[in-house]
C-alpha positions as CSV (number, residue, x, y, z in Angstrom):
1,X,-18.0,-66.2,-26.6
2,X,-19.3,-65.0,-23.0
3,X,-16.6,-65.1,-20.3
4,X,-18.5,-65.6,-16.8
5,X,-16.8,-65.0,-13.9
6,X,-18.0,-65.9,-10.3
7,X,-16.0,-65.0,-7.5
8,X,-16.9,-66.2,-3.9
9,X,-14.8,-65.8,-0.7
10,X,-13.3,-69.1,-1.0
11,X,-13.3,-70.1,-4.7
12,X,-14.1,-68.2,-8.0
13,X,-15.9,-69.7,-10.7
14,X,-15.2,-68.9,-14.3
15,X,-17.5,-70.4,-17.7
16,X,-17.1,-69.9,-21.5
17,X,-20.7,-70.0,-23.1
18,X,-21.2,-70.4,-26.8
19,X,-24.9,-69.0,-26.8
20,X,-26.8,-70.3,-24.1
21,X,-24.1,-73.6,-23.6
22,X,-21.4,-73.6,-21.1
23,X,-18.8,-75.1,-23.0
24,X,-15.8,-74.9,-20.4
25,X,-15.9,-73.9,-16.9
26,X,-12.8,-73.6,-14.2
27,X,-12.6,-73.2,-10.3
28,X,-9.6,-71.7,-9.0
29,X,-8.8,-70.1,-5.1
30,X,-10.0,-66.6,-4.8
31,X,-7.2,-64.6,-4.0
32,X,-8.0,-61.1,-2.8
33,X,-4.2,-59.8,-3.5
34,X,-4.2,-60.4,-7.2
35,X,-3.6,-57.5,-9.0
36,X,-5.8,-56.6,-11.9
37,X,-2.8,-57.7,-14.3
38,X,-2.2,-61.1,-12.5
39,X,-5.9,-61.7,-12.9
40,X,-5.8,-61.1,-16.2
41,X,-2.7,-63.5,-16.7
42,X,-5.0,-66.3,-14.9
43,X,-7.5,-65.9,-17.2
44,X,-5.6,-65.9,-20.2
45,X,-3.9,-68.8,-19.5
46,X,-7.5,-70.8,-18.8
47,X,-8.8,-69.6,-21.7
48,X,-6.1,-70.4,-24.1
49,X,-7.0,-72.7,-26.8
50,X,-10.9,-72.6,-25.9
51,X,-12.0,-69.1,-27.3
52,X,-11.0,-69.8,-31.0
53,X,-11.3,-67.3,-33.8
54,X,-14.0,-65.1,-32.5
55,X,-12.2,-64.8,-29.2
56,X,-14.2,-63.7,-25.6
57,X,-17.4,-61.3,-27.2
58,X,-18.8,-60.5,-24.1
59,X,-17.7,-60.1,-20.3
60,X,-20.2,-60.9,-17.4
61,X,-18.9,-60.8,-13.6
62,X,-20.2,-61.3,-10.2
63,X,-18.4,-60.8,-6.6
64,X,-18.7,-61.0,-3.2
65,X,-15.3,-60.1,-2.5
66,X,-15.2,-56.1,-2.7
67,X,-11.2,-55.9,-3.3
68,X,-11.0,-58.5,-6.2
69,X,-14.2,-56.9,-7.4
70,X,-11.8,-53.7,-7.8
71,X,-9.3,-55.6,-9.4
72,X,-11.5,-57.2,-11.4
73,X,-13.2,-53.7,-12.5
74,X,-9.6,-52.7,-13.6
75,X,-8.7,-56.3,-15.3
76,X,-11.7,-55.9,-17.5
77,X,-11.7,-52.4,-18.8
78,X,-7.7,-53.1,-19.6
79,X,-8.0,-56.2,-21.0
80,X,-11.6,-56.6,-22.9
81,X,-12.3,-52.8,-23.0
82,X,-13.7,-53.6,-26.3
83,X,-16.2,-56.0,-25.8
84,X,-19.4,-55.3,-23.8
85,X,-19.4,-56.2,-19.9
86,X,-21.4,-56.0,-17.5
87,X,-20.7,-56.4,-13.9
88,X,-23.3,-57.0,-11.3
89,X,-24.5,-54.5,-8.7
90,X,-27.2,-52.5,-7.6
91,X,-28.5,-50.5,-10.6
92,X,-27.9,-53.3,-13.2
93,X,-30.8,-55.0,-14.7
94,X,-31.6,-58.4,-13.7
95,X,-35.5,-58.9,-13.7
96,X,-35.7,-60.0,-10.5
97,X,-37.7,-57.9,-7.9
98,X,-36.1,-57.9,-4.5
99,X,-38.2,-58.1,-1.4
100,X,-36.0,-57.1,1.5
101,X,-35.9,-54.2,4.1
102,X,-32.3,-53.1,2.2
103,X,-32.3,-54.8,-1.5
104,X,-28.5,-53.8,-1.6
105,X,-28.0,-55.8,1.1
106,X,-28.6,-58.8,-0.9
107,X,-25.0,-60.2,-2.4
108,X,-25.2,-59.9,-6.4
109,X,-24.3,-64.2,-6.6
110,X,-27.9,-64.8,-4.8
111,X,-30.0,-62.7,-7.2
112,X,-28.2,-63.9,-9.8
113,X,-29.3,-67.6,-8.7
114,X,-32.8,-66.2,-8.0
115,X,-32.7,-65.0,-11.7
116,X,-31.5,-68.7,-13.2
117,X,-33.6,-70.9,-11.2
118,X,-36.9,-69.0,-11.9
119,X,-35.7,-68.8,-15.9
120,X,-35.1,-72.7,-15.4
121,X,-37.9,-74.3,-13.6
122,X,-40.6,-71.5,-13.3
123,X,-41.6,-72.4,-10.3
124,X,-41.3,-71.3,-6.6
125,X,-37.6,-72.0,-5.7
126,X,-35.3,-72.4,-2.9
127,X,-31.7,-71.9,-3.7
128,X,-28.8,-73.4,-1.5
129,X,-25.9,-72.9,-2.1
130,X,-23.0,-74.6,-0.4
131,X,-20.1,-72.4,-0.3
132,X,-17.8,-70.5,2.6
133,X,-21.3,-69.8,3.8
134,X,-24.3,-72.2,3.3
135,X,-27.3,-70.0,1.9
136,X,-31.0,-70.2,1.3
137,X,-32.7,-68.1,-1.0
138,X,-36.3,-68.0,-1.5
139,X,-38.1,-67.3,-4.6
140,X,-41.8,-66.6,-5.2
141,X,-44.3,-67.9,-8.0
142,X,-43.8,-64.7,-9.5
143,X,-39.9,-64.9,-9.8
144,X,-39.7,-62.6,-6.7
145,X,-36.9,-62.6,-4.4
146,X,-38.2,-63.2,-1.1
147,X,-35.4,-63.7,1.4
148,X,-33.6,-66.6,2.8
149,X,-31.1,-67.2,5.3
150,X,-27.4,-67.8,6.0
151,X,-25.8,-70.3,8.1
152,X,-22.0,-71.4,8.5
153,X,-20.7,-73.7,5.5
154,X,-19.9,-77.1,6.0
155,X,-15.6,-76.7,5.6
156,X,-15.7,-73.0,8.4
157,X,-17.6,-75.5,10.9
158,X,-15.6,-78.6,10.8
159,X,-12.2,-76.1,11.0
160,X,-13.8,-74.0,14.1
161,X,-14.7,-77.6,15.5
162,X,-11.1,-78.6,14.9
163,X,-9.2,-75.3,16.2
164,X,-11.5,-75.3,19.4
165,X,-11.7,-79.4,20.4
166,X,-8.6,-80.2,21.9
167,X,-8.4,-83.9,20.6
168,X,-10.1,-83.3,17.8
169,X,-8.9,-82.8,14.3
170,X,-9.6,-81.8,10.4
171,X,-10.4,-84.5,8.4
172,X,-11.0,-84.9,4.4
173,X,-15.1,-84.1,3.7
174,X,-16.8,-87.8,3.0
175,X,-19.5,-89.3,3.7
176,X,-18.9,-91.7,6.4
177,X,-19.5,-95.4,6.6
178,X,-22.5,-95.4,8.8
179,X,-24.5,-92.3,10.9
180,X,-23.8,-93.6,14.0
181,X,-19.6,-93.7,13.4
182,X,-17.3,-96.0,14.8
183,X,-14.1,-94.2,15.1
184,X,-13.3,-90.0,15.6
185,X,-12.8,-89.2,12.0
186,X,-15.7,-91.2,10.7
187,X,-18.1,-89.1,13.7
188,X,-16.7,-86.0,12.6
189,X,-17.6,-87.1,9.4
190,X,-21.1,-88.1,10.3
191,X,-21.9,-84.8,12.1
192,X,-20.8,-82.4,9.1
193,X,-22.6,-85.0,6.0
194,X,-25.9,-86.0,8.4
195,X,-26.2,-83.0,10.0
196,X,-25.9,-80.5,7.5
197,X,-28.2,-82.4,5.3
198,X,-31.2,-82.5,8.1
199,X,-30.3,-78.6,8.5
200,X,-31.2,-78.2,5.2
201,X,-34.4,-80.7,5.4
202,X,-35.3,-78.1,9.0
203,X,-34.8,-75.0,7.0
204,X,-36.6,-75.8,3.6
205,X,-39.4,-77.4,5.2
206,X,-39.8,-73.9,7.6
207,X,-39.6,-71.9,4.6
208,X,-41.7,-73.5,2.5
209,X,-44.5,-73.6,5.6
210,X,-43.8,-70.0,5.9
211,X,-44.5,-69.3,2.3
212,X,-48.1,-71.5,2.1
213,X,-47.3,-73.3,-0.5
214,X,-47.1,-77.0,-1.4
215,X,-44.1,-78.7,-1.6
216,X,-44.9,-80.2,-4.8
217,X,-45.0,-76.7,-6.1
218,X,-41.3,-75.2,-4.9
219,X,-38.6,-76.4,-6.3
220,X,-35.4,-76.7,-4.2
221,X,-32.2,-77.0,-6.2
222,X,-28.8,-77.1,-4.6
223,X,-25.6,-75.5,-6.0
224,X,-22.1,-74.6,-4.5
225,X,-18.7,-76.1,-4.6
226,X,-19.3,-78.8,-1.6
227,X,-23.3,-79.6,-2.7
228,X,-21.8,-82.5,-3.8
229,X,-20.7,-84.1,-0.4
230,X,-24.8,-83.7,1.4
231,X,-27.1,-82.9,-1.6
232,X,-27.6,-87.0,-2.1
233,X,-28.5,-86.9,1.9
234,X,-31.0,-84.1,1.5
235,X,-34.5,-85.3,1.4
236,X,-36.2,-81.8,0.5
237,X,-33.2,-81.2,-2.7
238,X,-35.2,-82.1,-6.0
239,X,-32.5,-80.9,-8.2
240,X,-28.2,-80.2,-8.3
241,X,-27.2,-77.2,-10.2
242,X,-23.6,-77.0,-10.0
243,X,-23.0,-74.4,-12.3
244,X,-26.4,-72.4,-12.0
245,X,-24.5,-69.2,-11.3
246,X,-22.8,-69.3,-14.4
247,X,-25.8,-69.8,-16.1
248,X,-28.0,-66.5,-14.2
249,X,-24.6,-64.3,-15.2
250,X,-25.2,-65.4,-19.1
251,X,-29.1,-64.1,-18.1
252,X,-28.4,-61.0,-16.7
253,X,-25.4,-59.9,-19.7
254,X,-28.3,-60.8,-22.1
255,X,-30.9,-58.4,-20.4
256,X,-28.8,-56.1,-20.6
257,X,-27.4,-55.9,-24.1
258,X,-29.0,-53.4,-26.1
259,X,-32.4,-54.5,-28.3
260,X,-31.8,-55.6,-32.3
């Protein structure tokens, strides 16, 4: 079985594919003082009972956090030194043709969902994913990585909001009652839900202008720990891929196993 592991600034991801089907996945805080042995420990415990006989047969791992990417280097060659792994960074195969000023600029979790939206829909695509960061990545007809764009994530702009307005305060990430709110919480609520879901209507329409293209023909799928709170408020979303990472990681180990 194929271990997948995600990790993000705020949360990592982790799946357990039999094949091609993610039969168990996890989300736990990313914590960038774990030690390679504590890591390890984590993700023993998580897969315990859910490996059976054959055990993990494969590793495939993606970071955007450089010093759990260390750890993570270490975790793997102690602990499943035996079984291929592949961890992804510039050099590594992936398919996808990167069309940027600096390709290893590009984090390794956005090519990777370039790689599993083009596999899935075969179509021009625009990923976003709602994480620490809210991003947009663009994908051609061809399967090409374009570009895209970055903007704060929902949960680091309703925290700034909170530390810098002095009678306002955090509040739990819902979708309020009405757009025009009635109370503090509920218009704090309102701006982060209604507003990040017509910033992602603004951007997708741009980009999909920019690129020529009908919008019949680009498919837009969201992805990312809090997709869940806008994507239903989105207009321009056509799809919600919660685990599409997961799923481009499983690509990219395949591509590069060797043939027969």
């Amino acid at each position: 079985m194929l271990l997948a592991v995600d990790v993000g600034n705020t949360h990592t991801v982790l799946g357990l594919f039999a094949g091609t089907r993610l039969v168990e996945h996890w989300r736990v805080s990313t914590e960038d003082r774990r030690t390679a042995d504590e890591l390890a420990v984590l993700v023993a415990g998580l897969l315990a009972g859910h490996t059976g006989e054959e055990g993990v047969t494969g590793v495939a791992v993606c970071s955007t956090v450089p010093t759990v990417l260390h750890e993570l280097r270490e975790m793997v060659a102690r602990y499943y030194g035996e079984v291929p792994s592949v961890i992804v960074e510039p050099g590594v195969r992936t398919g996808v043709p990167v069309l940027m000023d600096n390709p290893r600029e590009v984090g390794a979790d956005r090519i990777v969902n370039a790689l599993a939206v083009y596999e899935q829909f075969g179509t021009a695509a625009i990923v976003v994913d709602f994480g620490t960061a809210t991003t947009f990545d663009v994908v051609s007809e061809r399967g090409e990585y374009v570009g895209g764009a970055i903007s704060p994530g929902i949960e680091i702009s309703l925290e700034a909001l909170g530390r810098r307005g002095a009678q306002l305060r955090r509040v739990e990430l819902l979708r309020p009652r009405t757009v025009i709110a009635k109370n503090t919480v509920e218009a704090l609520q309102s701006g982060a839900v209604y507003g990040f879901a017509g910033q992602v209507d603004g951007l997708v329409t741009r980009m999909i202008d920019e690129l020529g293209l009908d919008p019949e023909a680009v498919t837009v799928v969201a992805t990312g720990g809090l997709a869940p709170v806008v994507v239903e408020q989105c207009h321009t979303v056509n799809a919600h891929e919660p685990w599409l990472t997961l799923h481009g990681l499983r690509l990219v180990f395949d591509r590069n196993q060797p043939a027969g």
